[in-house]
N, C-alpha and C positions, 0 to 999 in steps of 0.2 A: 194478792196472793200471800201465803203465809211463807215469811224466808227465816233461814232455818240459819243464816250466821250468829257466832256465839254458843249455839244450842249444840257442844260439843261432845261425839260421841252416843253413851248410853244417856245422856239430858235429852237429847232431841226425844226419845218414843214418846212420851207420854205429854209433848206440848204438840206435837203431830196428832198423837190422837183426840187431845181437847180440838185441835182444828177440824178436824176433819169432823169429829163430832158437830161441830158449831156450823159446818155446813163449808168451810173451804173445799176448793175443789184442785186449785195454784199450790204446788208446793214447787219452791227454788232452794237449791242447795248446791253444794259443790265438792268435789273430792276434796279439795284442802280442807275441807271443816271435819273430813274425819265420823260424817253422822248418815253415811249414806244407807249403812248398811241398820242401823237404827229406823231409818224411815222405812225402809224396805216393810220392817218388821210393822211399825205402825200402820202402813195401807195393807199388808195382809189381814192383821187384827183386825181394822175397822171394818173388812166388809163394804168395805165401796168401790164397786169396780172398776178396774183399769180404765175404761172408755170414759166416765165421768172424769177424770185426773187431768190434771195439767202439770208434767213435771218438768222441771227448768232444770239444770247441773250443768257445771263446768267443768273444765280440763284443766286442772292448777299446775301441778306436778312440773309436765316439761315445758310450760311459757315461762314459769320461772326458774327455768334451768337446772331443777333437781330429776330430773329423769331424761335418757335419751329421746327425740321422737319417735325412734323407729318402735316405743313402746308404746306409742298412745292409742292404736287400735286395741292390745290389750289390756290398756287403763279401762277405755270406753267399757271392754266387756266386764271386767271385773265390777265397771258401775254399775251397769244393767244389771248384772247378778246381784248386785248388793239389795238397790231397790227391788228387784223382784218383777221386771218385766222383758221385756224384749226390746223395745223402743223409747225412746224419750220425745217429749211434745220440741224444748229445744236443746240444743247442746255449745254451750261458747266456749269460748278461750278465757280463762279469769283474767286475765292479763295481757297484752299484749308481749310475745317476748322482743329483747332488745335488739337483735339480729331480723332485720326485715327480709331476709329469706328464708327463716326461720320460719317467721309469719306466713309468707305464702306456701311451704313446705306446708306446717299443722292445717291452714287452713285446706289444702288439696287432700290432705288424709280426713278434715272431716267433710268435704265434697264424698267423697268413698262413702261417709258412714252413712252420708244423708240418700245416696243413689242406691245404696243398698233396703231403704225404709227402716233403718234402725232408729234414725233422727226428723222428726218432724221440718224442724227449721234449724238452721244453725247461726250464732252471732258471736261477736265479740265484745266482752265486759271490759269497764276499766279507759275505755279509750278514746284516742282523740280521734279528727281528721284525717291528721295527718297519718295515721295507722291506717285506718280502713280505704286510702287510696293506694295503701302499696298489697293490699288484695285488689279491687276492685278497680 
């Protein structure tokens, strides 16, 4: 897939669109990189339909304690709308936050996103064992 860290902002449109040109179909990104709404723009221009895409993004914001949780269903919409679709292929947590009920609180709100069909699959970036047994 082609990942989109670094690529900050208005940089991302135009190395999106050489991918997609070159034939990617994977694009990962994440709210903290700040280029969602840049990519958005890129998969409109290129002309290749939603169904062929594979998009990854994450939830950075409140794992790492700069947003309440009670706002991350409307982070999630504000992503969709950025990239310009309705659903994501997956959606993770960039991080694990440091509070392990924290962790199963965001991860029960993106159970919601996923039972809704907004989320294809959902994961967690960033993490150990020992995190994914205090979901799982």
């Amino acid at each position: 897939g082609f990942g989109t860290w670094r690529l900050w902002s208005k940089a991302a449109y135009q190395p999106v669109r050489w991918a997609l040109e070159a034939g990617y179909r994977h694009i990962d990104t994440a709210e903290g990189y700040a280029n969602e709404a840049e990519i958005g723009k890129a998969i409109r221009d290129s002309g290749v339909p939603r169904d062929q895409l594979f998009i990854a993004t994450k939830l950075s914001s409140v794992p790492k304690g700069l947003a309440d949780p009670a706002y991350t269903e409307q982070i999630f919409a504000m992503q969709l709308e950025q990239l310009g679709t309705d659903y994501v292929d997956v959606y993770m947590l960039h991080t694990p936050p440091q509070d392990p009920s924290q962790l199963r609180l965001l991860w029960s709100i993106m159970e919601t996103l996923y039972s809704q069909g907004r989320v294809r699959a959902l994961g967690i970036s960033n993490c150990d064992v020992n995190d994914l047994r205090e979901v799982f």
